[in-house]
N, C-alpha and C positions, 0 to 999 in steps of 0.2 A: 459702706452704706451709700445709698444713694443721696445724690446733690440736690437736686430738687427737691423743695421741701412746699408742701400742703398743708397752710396750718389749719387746722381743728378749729374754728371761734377767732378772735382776736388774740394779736400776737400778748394781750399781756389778762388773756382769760384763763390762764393757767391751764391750759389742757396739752396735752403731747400733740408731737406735731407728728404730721402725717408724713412718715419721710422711707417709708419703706416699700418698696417695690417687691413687684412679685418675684425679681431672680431672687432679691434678701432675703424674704421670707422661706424660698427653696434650700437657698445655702444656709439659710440659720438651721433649718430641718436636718438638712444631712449630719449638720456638725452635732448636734446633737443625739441622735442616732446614731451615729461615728457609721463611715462608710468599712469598718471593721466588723460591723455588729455583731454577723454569723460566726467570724471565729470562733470566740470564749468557747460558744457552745456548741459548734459542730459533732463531738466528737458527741456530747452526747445525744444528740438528737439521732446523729448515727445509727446510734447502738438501739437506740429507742425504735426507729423507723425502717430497721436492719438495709440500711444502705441508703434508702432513699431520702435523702437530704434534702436535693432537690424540690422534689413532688411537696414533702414536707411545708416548706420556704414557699412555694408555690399557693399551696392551697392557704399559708398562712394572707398571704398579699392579697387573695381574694376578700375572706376576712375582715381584714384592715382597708380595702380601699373600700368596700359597702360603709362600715364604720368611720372610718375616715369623710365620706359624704356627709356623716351625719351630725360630726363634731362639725364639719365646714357650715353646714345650716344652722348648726343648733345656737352657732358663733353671731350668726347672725343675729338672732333675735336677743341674744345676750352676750354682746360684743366688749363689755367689762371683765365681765366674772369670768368666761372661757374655763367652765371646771365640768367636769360629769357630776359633780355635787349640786351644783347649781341646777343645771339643767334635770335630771330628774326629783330634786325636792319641788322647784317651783311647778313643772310640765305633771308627775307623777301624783305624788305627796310628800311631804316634809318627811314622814319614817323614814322612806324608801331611800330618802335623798342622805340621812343621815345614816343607814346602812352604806350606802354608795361611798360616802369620806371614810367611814369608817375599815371598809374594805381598800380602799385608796394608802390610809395610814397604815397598813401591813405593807403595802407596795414601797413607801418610803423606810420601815425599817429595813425591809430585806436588800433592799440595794447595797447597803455598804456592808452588809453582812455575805453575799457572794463576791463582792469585790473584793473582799480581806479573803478570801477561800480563794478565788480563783490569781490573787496574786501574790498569796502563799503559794501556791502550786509552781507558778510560772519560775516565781525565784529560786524555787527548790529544783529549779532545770537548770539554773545557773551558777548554784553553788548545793548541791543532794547532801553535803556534810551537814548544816545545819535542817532539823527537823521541823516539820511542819508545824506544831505547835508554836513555836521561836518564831516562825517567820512571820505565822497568825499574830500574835501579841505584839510581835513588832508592827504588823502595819495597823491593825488596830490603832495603836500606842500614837504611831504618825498621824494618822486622821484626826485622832484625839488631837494632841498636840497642836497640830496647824491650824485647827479652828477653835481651840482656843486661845493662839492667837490672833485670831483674824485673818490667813490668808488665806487670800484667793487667787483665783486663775483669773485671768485679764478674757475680753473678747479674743485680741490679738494673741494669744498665747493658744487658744484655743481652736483658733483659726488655721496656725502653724501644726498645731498636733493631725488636725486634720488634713494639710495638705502633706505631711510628714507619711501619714498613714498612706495618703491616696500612691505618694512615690512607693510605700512598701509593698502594694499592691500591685504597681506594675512589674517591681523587680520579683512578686512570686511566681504571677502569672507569665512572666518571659521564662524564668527557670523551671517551673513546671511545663511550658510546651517544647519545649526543648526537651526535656527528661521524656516526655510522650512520645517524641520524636525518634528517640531512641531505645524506646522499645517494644519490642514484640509484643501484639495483640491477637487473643485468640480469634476473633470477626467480628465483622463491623458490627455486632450486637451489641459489643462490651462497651460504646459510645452512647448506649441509650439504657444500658442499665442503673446513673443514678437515678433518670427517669422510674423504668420498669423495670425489675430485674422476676421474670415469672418465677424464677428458683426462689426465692425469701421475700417476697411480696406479701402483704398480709394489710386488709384494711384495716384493721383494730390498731397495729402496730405504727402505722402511717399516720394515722390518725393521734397516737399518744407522741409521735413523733413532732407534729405539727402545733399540741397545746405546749412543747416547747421551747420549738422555733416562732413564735407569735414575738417570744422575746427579741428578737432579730429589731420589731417593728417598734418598737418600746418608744415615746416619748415624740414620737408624729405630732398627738395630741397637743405640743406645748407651746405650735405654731398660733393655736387659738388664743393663749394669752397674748398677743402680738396685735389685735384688734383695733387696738385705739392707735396705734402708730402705723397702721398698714395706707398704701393708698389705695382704695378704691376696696373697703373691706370685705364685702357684699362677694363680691367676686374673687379676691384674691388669695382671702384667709380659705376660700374652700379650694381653687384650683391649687395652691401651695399644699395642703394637705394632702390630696390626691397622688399631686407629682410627688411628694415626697415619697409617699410609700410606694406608689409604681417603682421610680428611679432605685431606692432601699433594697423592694424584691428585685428588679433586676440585675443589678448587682451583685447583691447577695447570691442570687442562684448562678452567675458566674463562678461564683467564691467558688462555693459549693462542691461545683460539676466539676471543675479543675480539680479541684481535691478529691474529690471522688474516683475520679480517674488514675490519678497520680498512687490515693492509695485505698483500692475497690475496699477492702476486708470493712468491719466495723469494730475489729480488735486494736487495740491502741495500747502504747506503754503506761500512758497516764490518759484514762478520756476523757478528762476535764479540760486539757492542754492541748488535747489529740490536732489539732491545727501543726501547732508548732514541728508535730514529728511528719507532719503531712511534709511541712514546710526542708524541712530536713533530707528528707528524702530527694525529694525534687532538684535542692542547691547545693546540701553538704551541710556542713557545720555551722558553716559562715551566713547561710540564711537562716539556720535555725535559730540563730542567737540573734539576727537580727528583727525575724516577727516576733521570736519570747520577747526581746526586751521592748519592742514598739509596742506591741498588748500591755504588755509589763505596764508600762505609761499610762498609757490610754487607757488604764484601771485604776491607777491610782489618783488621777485626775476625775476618774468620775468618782470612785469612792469617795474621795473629799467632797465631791459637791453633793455626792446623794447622802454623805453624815450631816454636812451641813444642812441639807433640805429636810432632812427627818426632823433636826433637832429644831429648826425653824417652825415645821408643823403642830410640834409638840408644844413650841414654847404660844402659838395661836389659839392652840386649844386650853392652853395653859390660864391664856392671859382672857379669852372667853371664860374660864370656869365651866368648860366642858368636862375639863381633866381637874385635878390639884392645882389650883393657882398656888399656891405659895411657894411650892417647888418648882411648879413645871412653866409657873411665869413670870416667875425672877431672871432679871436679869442682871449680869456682872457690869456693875459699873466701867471699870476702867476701860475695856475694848469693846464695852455696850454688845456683851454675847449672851446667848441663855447659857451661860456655863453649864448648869447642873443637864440639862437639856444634853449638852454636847459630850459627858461623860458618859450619863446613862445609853444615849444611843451607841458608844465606843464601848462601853460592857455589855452589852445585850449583843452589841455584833459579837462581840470577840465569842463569847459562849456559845452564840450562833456555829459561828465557823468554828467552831470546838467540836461541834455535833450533829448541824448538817452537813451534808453532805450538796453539792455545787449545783447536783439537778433537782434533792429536794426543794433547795434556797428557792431555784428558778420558776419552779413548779409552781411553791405559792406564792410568788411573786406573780404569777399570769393568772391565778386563782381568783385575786384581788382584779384586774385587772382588767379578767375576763368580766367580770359582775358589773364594774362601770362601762366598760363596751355593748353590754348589752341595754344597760340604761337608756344611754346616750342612746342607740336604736330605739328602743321603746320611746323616747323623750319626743324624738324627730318624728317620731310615727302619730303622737298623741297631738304634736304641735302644727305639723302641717298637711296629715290625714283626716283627722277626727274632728279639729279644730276649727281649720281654715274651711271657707268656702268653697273653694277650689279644689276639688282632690281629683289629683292624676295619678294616671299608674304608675308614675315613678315615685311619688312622694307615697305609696303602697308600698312596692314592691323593693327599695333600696335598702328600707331601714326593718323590713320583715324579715328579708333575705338576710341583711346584716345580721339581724338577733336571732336566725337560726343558726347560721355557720357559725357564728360565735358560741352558741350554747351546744352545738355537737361539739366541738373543738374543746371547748369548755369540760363538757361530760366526761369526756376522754382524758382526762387529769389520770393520773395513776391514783388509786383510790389513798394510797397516803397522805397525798397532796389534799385530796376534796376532805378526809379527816381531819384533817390538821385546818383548813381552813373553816370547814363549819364550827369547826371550835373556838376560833377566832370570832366567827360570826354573831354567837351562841351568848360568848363573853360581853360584844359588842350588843347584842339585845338586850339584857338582865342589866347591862350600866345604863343602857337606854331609857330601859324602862324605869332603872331606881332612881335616875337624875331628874328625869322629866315628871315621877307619877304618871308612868304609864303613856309619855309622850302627851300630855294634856299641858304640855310648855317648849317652848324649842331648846333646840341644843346644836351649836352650830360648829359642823366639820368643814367647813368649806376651807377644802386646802389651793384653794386658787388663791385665797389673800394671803397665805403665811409667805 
């Protein structure tokens, strides 16, 4: 963190101090978003976008930087809350806003529900005797367990995982151009087909390919709770957002294009892992087991926090009497956890990854996801278009544009994905409506305070 420190008010007015600079704010972003992101799900996007990974990743970063402009504004005006709940109930309407959390709260169950999936997979690279079921239950079981005790991952710990990753990264990318190096290519076409490849290009396909690489960009957004401790917020919480996701897709699409390279097909032994065997080819065995096991991690570290983040949501909702207070905002005295909170999120995953399958999980994870991205455009659009005195063509055109690419990207869900979520939806209006009488009372999701 940086040494300079800007306080907020008087040193004894109780407000955080202003101690974070723009490179922090960038590095909190990346760690967050792990400079690994594309892996997990390359393979499927692959298969999805019949090769083009790339382009996918690409048009997702357009996307996310329109939207990303407009978490950076929206930040502005509401430099506490920093939520898409926030921003479209107060800019919108209260429904709308409470649709918005409430689509947000599918996003916090399904995270640790594909991390039990996809690091049951990874394990089962490292030991194939025990069955995926066993391996499910067991990290279920773990997540459960660790936050019911209480632990957690340190900044510092998380710091290392990410410098941990950045080293795994150079050692794939050295052993994939080396493997390039040594082999035979039919013409310099075959260099620009993760781009285009005219043989199995298909917009439709590109397009469902890229509602699931958006996951790549996941959690940009969480620079904006950083508000009250940034310096020079006005400026920094949006240029940080921007670079992150620039820096993310570029990246990423290095990821990507090596592996695409290394291995053209979109057919993979396992596609949910499909990385790892990329990774294999390129080094031998010995890099294989070295990115299985660094994902490996770097899953189980986020599963932990995204159990603990769901069950935290729930116990908010819990303890508003949004949801069942007496179950869902109890809390265990002894380690001061929502226990009950931290089971049910560890049984609903486990059943999850019982039954879906890693790119439904991801699907409606971006479902959710996509619907407050489009908010947040609409929010910035109403707040400093419609609103404001001043309307430029940029406070027009960033957050229109935003909430178009998002809603074609969006539409492009595989229709099981948009099923499964309007029924989500659906569930979320009829509790709406029978909580509230019709919403003639509030009812607060706001997952930025949990």
């Amino acid at each position: 963190m940086a040494t300079t420190q800007t306080i907020s008010g008087s040193a004894n007015s109780g407000q955080l101090r202003r101690t974070l600079t723009l490179w922090n704010l960038i590095i909190y972003g990346i760690i967050v978003v792990q400079p690994t992101a594309p892996m997990p799900s390359f393979g499927v996007i692959s298969k999805e976008a019949h090769g083009h990974v790339v382009t996918a990743l690409l048009i997702a970063m357009v996307a996310m930087l329109f939207t990303a402009v407009s978490y950076g504004k929206m930040a502005r005006v509401y430099p506490v809350a920093g939520s898409a709940y926030t921003y479209v109930g107060r800019e919108l309407h209260p429904a709308l806003g409470y649709l918005t959390g409430w689509s947000m709260t599918m996003d916090y169950l399904l995270n640790p529900l594909i991390c039990i999936i996809w690091c049951s997979k990874a394990a089962g690279n490292v030991v194939p005797e025990v069955p995926y079921v066993v391996w499910a239950l067991g990290f279920a079981a773990l997540f459960t367990f660790l936050n019911l005790r209480g632990v957690k991952t340190s900044a510092r710990i998380n710091e290392g995982l990410a410098a941990a990753m950045g080293v795994v990264i150079v050692l794939f990318l050295i052993a994939a151009t080396r493997y390039l190096l040594r082999t035979a290519h039919p013409s310099l076409s075959f260099f620009t087909h993760p781009f285009y490849n005219p043989e199995t290009f298909s917009r439709q396909a590109v397009l469902t390919g890229t509602s699931i690489a958006v996951l790549t960009y996941l959690g940009f957004d969480g620079i904006s709770t950083l508000s009250e401790e940034a310096e020079n917020p006005r400026r920094n919480i949006l240029l940080a957002t921007v670079l992150v996701c620039l820096i993310t897709g570029v990246l990423a699409s290095v990821e990507a294009y090596i592996a695409q390279l290394v291995w053209p097909a979109s057919e993979f032994p396992d596609v949910d892992t499909a990385y790892v065997y990329v990774a294999g080819r390129a080094g031998g065995a010995a890099l294989f087991q070295i990115v299985n096991i660094t994902l490996l991690v770097a899953n189980i570290g986020s599963g932990m926090a995204a159990h603990l983040g769901a069950a935290r949501l729930l116990y908010g909702m819990g303890r508003d009497d949004a949801i069942p207070k007496k179950f869902f905002g109890a809390v265990e005295p002894k380690h001061g956890i929502p226990r009950n909170n931290v089971i049910f999120v560890g049984v609903l995953a486990l059943l999850g990854a019982l039954v879906l399958s890693y790119q439904l999980g991801a699907e409606l994870l971006n479902f959710g996801a996509f619907i407050a991205f489009m908010g947040v455009n609409a929010a910035a659009f109403v707040h400093y278009f419609v609103r404001e005195k001043e309307r430029t063509v940029a406070n027009f055109l960033m957050p229109v544009l935003g909430f178009v690419v998002c809603l074609i990207i969006w539409w492009n869900l595989r229709w099981q994905a948009k099923l499964a979520g309007v029924i989500w939806l659906a569930v979320g209006i009829l509790y709406g409506v029978y909580k509230t009488k019709g919403f003639r009372k509030s009812l607060s999701f706001d997952v930025a305070s949990q």
